[in-house]
Every structure is written in structure tokens, then in C-alpha cells.
C-alpha positions as semicolon CSV with decimal commas, in nm:
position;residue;x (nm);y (nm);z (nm)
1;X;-2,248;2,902;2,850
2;X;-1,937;2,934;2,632
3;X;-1,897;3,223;2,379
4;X;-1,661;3,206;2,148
5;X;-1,494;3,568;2,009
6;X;-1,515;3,588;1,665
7;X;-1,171;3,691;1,590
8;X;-1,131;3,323;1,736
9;X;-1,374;3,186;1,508
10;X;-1,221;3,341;1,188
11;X;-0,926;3,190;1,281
12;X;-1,044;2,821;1,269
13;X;-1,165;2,898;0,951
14;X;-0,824;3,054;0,817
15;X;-0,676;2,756;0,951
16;X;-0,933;2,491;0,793
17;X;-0,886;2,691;0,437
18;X;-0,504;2,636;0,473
19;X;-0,523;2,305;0,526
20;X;-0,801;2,231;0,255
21;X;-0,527;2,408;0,022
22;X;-0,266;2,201;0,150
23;X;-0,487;1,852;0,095
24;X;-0,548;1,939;-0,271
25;X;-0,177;2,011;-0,340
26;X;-0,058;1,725;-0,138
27;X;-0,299;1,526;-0,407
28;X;-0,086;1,673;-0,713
29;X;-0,032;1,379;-0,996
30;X;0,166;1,609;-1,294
31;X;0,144;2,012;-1,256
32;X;0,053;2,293;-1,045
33;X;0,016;2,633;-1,210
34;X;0,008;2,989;-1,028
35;X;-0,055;3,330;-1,048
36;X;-0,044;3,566;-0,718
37;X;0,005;3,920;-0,767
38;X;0,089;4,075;-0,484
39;X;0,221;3,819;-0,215
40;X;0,496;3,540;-0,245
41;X;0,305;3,214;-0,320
42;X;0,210;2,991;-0,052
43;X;0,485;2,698;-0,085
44;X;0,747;2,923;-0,205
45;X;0,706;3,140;0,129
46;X;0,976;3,111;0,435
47;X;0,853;3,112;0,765
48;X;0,863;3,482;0,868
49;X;0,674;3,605;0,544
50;X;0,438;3,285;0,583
51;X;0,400;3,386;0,980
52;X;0,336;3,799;0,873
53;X;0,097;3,684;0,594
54;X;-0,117;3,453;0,792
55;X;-0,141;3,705;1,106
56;X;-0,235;3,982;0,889
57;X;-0,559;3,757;0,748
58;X;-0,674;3,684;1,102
59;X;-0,454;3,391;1,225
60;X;-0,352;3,409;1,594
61;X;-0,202;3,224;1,856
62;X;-0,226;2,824;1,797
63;X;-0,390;2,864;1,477
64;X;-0,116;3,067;1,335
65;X;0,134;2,850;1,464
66;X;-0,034;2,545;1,301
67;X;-0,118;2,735;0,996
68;X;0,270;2,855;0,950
69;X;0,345;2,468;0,905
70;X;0,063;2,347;0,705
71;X;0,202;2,611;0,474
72;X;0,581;2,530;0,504
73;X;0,434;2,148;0,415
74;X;0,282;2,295;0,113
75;X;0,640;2,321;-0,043
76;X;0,689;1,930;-0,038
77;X;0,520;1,878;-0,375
78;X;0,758;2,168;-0,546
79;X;1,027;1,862;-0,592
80;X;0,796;1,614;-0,717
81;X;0,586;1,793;-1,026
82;X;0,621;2,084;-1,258
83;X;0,532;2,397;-1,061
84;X;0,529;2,729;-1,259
85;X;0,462;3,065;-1,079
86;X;0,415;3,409;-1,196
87;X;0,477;3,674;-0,977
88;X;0,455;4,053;-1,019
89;X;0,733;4,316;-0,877
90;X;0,445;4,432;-0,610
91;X;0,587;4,044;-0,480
92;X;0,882;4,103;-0,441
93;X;0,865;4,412;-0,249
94;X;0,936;4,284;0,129
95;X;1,023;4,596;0,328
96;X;0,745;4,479;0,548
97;X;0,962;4,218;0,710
98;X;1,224;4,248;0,957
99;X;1,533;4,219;0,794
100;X;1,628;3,857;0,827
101;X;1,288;3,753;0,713
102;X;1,366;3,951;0,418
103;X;1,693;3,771;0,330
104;X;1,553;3,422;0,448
105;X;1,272;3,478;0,191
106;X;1,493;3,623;-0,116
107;X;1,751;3,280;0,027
108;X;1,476;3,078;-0,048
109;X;1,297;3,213;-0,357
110;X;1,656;3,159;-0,490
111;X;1,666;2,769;-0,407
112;X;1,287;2,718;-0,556
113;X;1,394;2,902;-0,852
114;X;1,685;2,650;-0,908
115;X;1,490;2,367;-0,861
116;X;1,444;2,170;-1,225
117;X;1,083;2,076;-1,099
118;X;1,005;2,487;-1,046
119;X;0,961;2,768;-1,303
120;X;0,952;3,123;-1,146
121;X;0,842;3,395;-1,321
122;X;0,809;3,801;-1,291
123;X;0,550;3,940;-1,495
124;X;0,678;4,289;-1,603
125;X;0,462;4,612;-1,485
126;X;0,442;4,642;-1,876
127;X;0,343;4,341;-2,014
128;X;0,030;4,472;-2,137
129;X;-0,172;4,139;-2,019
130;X;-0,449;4,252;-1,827
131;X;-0,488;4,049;-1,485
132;X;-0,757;4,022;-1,206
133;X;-0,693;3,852;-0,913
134;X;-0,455;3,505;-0,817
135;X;-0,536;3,160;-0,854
136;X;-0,411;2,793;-0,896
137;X;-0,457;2,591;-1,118
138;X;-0,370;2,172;-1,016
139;X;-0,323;1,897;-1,269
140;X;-0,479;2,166;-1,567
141;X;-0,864;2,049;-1,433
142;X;-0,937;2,213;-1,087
143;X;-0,893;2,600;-1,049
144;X;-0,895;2,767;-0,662
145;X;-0,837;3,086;-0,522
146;X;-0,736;3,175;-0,148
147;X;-0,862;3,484;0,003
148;X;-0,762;3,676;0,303
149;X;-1,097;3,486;0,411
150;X;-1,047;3,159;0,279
151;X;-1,042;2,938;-0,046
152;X;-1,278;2,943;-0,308
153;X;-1,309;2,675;-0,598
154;X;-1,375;2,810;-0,916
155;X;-1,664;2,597;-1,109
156;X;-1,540;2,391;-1,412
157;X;-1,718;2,554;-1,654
158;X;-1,466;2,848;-1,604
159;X;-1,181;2,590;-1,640
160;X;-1,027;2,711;-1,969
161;X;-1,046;3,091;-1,926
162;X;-0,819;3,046;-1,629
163;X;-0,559;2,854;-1,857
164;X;-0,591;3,088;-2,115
165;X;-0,502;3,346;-1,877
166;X;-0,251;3,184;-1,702
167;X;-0,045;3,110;-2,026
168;X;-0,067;3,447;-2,149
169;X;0,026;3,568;-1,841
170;X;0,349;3,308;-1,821
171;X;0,458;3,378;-2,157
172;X;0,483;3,766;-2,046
173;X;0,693;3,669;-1,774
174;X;1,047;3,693;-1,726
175;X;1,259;3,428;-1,506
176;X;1,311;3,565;-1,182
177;X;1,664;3,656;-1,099
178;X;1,754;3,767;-0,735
């Protein structure tokens, strides 16, 4: 009989999540809108971060390898639609990473930020808009959330509390500058 460990099974999951993610984004027709408060979004992540991110939910071995470039495919749509992102400071704080993770990721939050298709936003410490948790918004209809255990969709009927929030939220924002 095989048994299976569960770190191993948790891992599949992570895996399946990120690649559930990736399907709905890769099935983007106009807009993707989204709020993550302390991490660098998904597409806008290099490597390193991505690879540190995804091993500190539970990804290992093949699974985190696979996972890293589901994720780094997740930036393909960022060219193709109008992407806004708001960030806070807690974001941008990468002394986690080795040091040429930490430049590769500034490098590259720098060339999405550029990008005519890509609005990036920090939301000042003092905005004064109260905020609970990330989440995504794609095409304005369907609302999702990924968790250090997964993705959850959030039901329809919720639909327009997330905008709300989201706009408040992005018109509090600053553009990022490196």
C-alpha cells in the first residue's frame, strides 16, 4: 500500500490552485483588477520572490518548480488588457530575499509599471480606507481570492462590494515609483 505524506498532498493542491488562477486569467477579455496587501501580485512577481512565496505556502520539489512557471505565465495577459494593482508599502518590503532577487523583483516591478496596459499603485499607510484581505477582480463580474491554502471564488452576490472597495482603494493610491 502507498501512503502519501501530506506535506505532499498540500502541495498538489497549491499547485492545482495556481493553475486554476492561471486558467481564469489566461481567459481575460477587457480588465483585471487587484488588491494584495502584503505580497507582490502574482504576475507582477520575478522568479526568486515567486519561488520564496510558493515554498513558504507548502510548494516543494516538482510542484514548486511547476508552480514557479504557471505563475511567471500568469504575466502574459499584463500586455494584452488593462491591469490595475494596488499594493501597500508592507509589498514592497523585500529584505526577505537574497539580494539579487531583490533587485530582479524592484527590475521588474519597474518594467510592469511602464507598461501602457498596467497601472501600479501604492496605497499610502494613511489613506484612511479601511481594507481586509486581497482579491481579484477579472472582466468587473468574477471576484477570487488566493490563500496560502488555495483559491477561493467569492459568490456573485458579493460582486459590487468588492468594486466598491477596490475603487476606493485605487483612488487612494499613489503610482508606484521605484
Amino acid at each position: 500500500m502507498t501512503h502519501t505524506h501530506p506535506d505532499d498532498e498540500r502541495s498538489a493542491t497549491l499547485l492545482a490552485s495556481q493553475q486554476a488562477v492561471e486558467a481564469t486569467e489566461a481567459a481575460v477579455k477587457v480588465s483585471v483588477d487587484t488588491f494584495v496587501p502584503a505580497l507582490i501580485p502574482g504576475p507582477l512577481q520575478a522568479p526568486g520572490y515567486s519561488r520564496h512565496v510558493l515554498s513558504a505556502a507548502g510548494l516543494r520539489g516538482e510542484d514548486l518548480d511547476e508552480a514557479v512557471l504557471v505563475r511567471m505565465d500568469r504575466s502574459d495577459y499584463l500586455s494584452r488588457h488593462r491591469c490595475r494593482f494596488v499594493i501597500t508599502p508592507a509589498a514592497l518590503h523585500l529584505d526577505h530575499l537574497p539580494d539579487r532577487a531583490q533587485h530582479m523583483q524592484r527590475g521588474l516591478l519597474t518594467l510592469f509599471a511602464d507598461r501602457p496596459t498596467v497601472d501600479l499603485r501604492v496605497l499610502p499607510t494613511d489613506a484612511g480606507v479601511p481594507w481586509y484581505g486581497g482579491f481579484t477582480i477579472v472582466d468587473g463580474r468574477h471576484v477570487q481570492m488566493e490563500t496560502p491554502t488555495g483559491r477561493l471564488i467569492v459568490p456573485d452576490t458579493y460582486l459590487a462590494g468588492y468594486r466598491d472597495q477596490f475603487e476606493a482603494l485605487f483612488a487612494a493610491a499613489q503610482p508606484y515609483h521605484p
